[in-house]
TORZA-14574 format. One line per 5 residues: number of its first residue (from 0); their letters; for each residue x, z negated, y negated of N, C-alpha, C. Coordinates in steps of 0.2 Angstrom, whole numbers. Example, Ala and Ser with C-alpha at 12.3 -4.5 7.8 and 13.67 -1.06 7.14 Angstrom:
<sites>
0> as> 66,-39,28,62,-39,22,66,-39,16 | 64,-35,11,68,-36,5,64,-39,0 .
</sites>
This chain:
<sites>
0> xxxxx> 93,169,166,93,168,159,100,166,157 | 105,169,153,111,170,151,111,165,145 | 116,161,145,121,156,139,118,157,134 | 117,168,131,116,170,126,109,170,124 | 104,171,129,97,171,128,94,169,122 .
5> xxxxx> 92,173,118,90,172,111,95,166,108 | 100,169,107,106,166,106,107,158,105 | 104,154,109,106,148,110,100,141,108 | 95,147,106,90,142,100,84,139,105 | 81,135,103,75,130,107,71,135,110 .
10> xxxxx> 70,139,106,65,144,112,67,147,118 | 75,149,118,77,150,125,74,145,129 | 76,140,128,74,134,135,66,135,135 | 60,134,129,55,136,128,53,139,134 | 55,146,131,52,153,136,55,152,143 .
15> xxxxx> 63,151,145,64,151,151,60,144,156 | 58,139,150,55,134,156,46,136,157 | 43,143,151,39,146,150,38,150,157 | 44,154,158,43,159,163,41,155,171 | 46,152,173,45,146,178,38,143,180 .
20> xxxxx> 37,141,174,31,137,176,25,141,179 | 23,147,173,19,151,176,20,154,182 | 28,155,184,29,159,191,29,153,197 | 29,148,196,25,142,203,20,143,203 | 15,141,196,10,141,197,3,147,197 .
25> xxxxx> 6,151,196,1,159,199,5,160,204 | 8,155,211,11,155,218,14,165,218 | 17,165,212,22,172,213,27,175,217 | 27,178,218,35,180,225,40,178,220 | 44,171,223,49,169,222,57,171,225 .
30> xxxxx> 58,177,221,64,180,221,70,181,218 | 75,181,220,81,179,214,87,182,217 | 89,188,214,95,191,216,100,194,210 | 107,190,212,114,190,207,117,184,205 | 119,184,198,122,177,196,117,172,194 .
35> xxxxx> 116,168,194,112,161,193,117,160,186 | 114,159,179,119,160,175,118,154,170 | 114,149,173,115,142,170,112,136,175 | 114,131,177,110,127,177,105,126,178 | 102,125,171,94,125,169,89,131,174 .
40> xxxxx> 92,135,175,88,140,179,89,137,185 | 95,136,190,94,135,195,88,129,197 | 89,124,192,86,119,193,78,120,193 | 74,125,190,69,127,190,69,130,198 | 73,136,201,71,138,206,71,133,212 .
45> xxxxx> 75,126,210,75,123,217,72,116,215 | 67,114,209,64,108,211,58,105,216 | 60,103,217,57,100,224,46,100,222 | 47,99,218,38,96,216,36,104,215 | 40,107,210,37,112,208,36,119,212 .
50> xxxxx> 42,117,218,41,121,224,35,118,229 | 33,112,229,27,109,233,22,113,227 | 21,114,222,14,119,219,15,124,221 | 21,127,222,21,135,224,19,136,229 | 21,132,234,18,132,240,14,127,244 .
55> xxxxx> 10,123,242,6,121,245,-1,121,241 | 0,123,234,-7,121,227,-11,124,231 | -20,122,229,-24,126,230,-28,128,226 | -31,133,224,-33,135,219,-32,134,212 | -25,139,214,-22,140,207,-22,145,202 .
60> xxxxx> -25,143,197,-28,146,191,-30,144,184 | -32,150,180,-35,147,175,-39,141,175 | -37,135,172,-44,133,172,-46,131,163 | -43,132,158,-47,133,153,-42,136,147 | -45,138,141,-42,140,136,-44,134,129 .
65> xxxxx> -39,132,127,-40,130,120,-36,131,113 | -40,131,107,-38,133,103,-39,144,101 | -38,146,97,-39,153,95,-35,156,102 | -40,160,105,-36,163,109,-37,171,109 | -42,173,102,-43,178,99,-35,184,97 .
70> xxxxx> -36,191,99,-30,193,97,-30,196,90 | -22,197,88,-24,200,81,-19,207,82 | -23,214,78,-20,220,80,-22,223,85 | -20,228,88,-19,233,92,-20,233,98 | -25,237,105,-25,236,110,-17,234,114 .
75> xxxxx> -13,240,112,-4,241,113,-1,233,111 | -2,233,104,0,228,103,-2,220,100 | -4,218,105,-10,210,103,-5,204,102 | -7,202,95,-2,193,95,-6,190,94 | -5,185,97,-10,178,97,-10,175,90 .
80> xxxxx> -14,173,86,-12,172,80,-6,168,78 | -3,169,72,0,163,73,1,162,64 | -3,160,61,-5,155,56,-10,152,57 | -8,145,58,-15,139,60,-19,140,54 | -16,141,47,-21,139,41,-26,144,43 .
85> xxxxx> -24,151,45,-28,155,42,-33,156,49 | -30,156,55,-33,155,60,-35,151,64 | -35,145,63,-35,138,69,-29,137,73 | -29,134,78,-25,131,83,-24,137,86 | -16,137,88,-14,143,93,-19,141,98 .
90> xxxxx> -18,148,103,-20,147,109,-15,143,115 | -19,138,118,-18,134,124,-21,136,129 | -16,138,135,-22,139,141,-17,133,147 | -23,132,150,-22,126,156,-22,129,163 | -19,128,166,-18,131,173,-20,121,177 .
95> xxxxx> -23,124,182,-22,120,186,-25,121,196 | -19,117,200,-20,118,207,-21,109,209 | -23,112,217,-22,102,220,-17,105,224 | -13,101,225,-7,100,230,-11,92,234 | -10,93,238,-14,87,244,-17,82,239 .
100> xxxxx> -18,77,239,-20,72,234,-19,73,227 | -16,75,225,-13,76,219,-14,83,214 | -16,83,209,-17,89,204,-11,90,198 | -9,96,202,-4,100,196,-9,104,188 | -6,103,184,-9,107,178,-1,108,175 .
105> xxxxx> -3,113,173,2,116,167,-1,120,162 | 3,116,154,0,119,148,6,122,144 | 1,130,144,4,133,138,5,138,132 | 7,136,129,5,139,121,7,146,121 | 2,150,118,3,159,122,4,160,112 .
110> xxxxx> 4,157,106,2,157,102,11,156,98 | 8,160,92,15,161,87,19,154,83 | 15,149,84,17,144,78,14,136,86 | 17,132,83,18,124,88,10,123,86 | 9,120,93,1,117,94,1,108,98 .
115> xxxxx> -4,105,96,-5,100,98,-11,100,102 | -11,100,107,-18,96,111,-18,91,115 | -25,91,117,-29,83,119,-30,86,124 | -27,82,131,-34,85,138,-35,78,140 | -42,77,142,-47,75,145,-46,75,153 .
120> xxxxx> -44,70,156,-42,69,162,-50,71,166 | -56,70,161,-63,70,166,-64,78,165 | -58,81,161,-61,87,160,-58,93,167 | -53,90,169,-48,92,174,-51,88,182 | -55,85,183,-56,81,189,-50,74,190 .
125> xxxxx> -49,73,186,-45,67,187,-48,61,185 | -46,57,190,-50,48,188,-43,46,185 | -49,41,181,-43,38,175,-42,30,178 | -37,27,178,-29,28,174,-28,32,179 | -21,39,177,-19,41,182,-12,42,180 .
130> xxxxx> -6,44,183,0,44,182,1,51,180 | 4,51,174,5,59,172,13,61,174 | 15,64,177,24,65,178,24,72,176 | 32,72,174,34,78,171,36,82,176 | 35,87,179,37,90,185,45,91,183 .
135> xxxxx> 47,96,176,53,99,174,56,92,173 | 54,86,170,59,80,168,59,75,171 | 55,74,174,55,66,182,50,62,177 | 50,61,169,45,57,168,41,55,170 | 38,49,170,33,48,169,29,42,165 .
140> xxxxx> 21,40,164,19,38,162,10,37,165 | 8,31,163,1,29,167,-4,33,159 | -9,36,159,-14,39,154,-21,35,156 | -24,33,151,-31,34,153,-36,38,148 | -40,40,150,-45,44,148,-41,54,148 .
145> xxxxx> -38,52,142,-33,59,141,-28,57,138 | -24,63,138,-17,62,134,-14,69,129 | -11,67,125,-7,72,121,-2,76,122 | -1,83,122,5,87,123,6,92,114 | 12,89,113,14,94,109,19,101,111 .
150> xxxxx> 18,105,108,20,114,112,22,115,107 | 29,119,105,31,124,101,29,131,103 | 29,135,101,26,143,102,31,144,107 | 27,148,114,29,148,117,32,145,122 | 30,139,122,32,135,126,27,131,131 .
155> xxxxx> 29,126,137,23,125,141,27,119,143 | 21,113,147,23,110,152,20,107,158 | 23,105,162,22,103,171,20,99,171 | 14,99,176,12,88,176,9,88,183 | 12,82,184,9,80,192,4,76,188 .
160> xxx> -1,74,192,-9,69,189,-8,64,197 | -9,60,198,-11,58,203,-13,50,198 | -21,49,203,-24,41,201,-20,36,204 .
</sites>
């Protein structure tokens, strides 16, 4: 991802930390030949957590969809809607794998316009209170029951879950 990628706006980092997530987490041939042309990228190919879901997650996959995940237009070319008024809530999908003890999920919004959703720790197999950490920012925080993620379009993010 170059300096210039969509010339410097929120959504570069958006989509390049969009592209990442889903390539751990659908355990994809991790490959990478030429310049490393920021930072930020490198740092995606060599986090230590996010390289433990790539290579150790098990049963890594969909595990749900929320929000309109209905497309608008053309078999060629389908857009996730992206007016809430007139459509509902973008689409969220959740991925989730276990890594030894611990459950990776990443959420992302496949959808034209920013989304808010709620997940349910009972809804992913997690006993509550559980530690939620950011895989791409080190954060973390204790959740109980569920917790909130806000998403701009096209964006997503990495969570360690552990009780």
């Amino acid at each position: 991802m170059s300096d210039n990628w969509w010339n410097g706006t929120t959504e570069k980092h958006d989509r390049g930390q969009t592209i990442a997530t889903i390539w751990m987490m659908s355990k994809s041939p991790l490959m990478m030949a030429g310049h490393l042309y920021s930072p930020k990228t490198a740092s995606y190919l060599t986090n230590p957590l996010a390289l433990e879901v790539h290579e150790k997650g098990v049963g890594n996959s969909v595990h749900n969809y929320q929000g309109n995940c209905t497309c608008v237009g053309s078999v060629s070319s389908c857009t996730i809607p992206y007016k809430p008024q007139a459509y509902g809530t973008p689409c969220v999908v959740t991925w989730k794998a276990t890594v030894g003890t611990w459950t990776a999920i990443s959420l992302t919004n496949m959808g034209e316009s920013s989304s808010k959703v709620t997940t349910k720790l009972s809804d992913i197999g997690v006993s509550s209170p559980a530690t939620l950490h950011n895989i791409w920012t080190g954060e973390s925080t204790v959740v109980h029951d569920s917790f909130e993620t806000s998403l701009n379009m096209h964006a997503s993010e990495f969570y360690k879950l552990s009780a």
